[in-house]
KOLROVO-124094 format. One record per residue (C-alpha): z, x, y; residue in three letters. Coordinates in steps of 0.001 Angstrom, whole numbers, padded with zeros to 6 digits, always signed. Example, Ala and Ser with C-alpha at 12.3 -4.5 7.8 and 13.67 -1.06 7.14 Angstrom:
REM residues 2
+007800+012300-004500ALA+007140+013670-001060SER
END
This chain:
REM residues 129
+012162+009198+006223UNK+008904+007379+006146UNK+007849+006341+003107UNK+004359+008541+003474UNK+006753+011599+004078UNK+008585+011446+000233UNK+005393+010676-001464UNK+003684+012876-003535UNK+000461+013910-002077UNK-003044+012546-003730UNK-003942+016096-004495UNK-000794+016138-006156UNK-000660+012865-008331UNK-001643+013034-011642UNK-005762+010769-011711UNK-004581+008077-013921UNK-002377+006556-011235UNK-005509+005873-009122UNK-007023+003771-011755UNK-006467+000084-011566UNK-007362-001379-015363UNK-010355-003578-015749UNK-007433-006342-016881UNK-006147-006219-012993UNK-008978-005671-011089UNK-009315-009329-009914UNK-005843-009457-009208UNK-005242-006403-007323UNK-008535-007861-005058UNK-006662-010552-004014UNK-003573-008721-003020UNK-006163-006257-000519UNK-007032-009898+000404UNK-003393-010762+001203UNK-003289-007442+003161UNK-006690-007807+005071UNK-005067-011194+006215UNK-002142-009505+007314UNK-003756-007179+009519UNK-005843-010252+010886UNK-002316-012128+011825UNK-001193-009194+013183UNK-004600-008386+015238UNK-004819-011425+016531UNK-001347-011630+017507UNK-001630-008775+019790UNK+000891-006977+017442UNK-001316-004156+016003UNK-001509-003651+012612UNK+000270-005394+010341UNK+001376-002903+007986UNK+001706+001249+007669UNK+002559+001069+003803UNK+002773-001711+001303UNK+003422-002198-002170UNK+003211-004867-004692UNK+003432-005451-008603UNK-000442-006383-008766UNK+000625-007823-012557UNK+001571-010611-010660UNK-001090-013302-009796UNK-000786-014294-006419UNK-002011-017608-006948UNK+000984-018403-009583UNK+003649-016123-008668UNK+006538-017317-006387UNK+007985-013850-005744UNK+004343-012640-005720UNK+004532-011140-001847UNK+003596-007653-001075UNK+006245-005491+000439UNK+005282-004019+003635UNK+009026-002859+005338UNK+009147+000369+003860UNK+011754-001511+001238UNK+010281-000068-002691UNK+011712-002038-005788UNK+012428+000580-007986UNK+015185-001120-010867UNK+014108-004592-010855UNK+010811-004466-011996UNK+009685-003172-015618UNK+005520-002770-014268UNK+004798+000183-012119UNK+004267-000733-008445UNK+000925-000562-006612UNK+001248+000998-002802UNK-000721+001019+000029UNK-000818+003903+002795UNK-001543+004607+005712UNK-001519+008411+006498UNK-002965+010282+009299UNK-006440+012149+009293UNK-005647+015242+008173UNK-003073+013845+005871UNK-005056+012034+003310UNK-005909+015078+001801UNK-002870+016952+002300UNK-000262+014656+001950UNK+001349+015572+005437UNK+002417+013346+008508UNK+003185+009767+008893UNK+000689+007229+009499UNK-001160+006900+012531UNK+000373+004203+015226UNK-001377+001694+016384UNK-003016+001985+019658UNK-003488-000365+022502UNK-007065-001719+021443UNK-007389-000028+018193UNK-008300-002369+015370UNK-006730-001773+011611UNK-008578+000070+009103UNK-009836-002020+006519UNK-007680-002290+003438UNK-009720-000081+001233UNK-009371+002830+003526UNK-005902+003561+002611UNK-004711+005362+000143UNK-004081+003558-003240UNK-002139+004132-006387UNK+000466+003940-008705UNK+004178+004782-008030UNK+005107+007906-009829UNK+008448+007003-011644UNK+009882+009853-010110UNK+009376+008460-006716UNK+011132+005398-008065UNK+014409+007895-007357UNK
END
């Protein structure tokens, strides 16, 4: 399944994991930075969007960090990483509230959403499973 279709729904997830700490806020900036550019690669390329759902360890400094590349294939690193991840989605309408339904394809002429559109938190450690 999609990962939008095993998460736990925003109504559902506890408020702190929506919280990015003052500490990171620069940080995670730059990875919606590395995601608007993304989508613009993507856009321009006639491909669509250029990602549904994304995660990344937003402890990481982008600028400094060799492995510091958000995931956007669906893949989640769940054992090899001590910080909780950071993810990105992409749901339908109706499914932002509700937690139902898979992203919404691209269509022919549609332009991405921008970044801070999408939903945004914290992996629950029990969706690490």
């Amino acid at each position: 399944p999609w990962v939008s279709e095993w998460l736990v729904p925003v109504g559902q997830a506890p408020p702190e994991l929506f919280d990015v700490p003052e500490r990171l806020r620069q940080k995670k900036s730059k990875w919606d930075q590395q995601l608007e550019a993304l989508d613009q690669r993507a856009w321009q390329g006639g491909e669509g969007w250029g990602w549904q759902v994304a995660c990344a360890n937003i402890e990481r400094d982008i600028d400094k960090a060799w492995a510091a590349k958000v995931r956007k294939d669906g893949y989640v690193g769940t054992f090899t990483t001590q910080a909780p991840l950071w993810l990105w989605v992409r749901r339908g309408d109706s499914s932002l509230s509700e937690g139902a339904g898979v992203a919404k394809r691209p269509q022919q002429g549609e332009a991405p959403p921008p970044v801070c559109s999408a939903e945004q938190r914290y992996l629950m450690p029990v969706e690490d499973l």
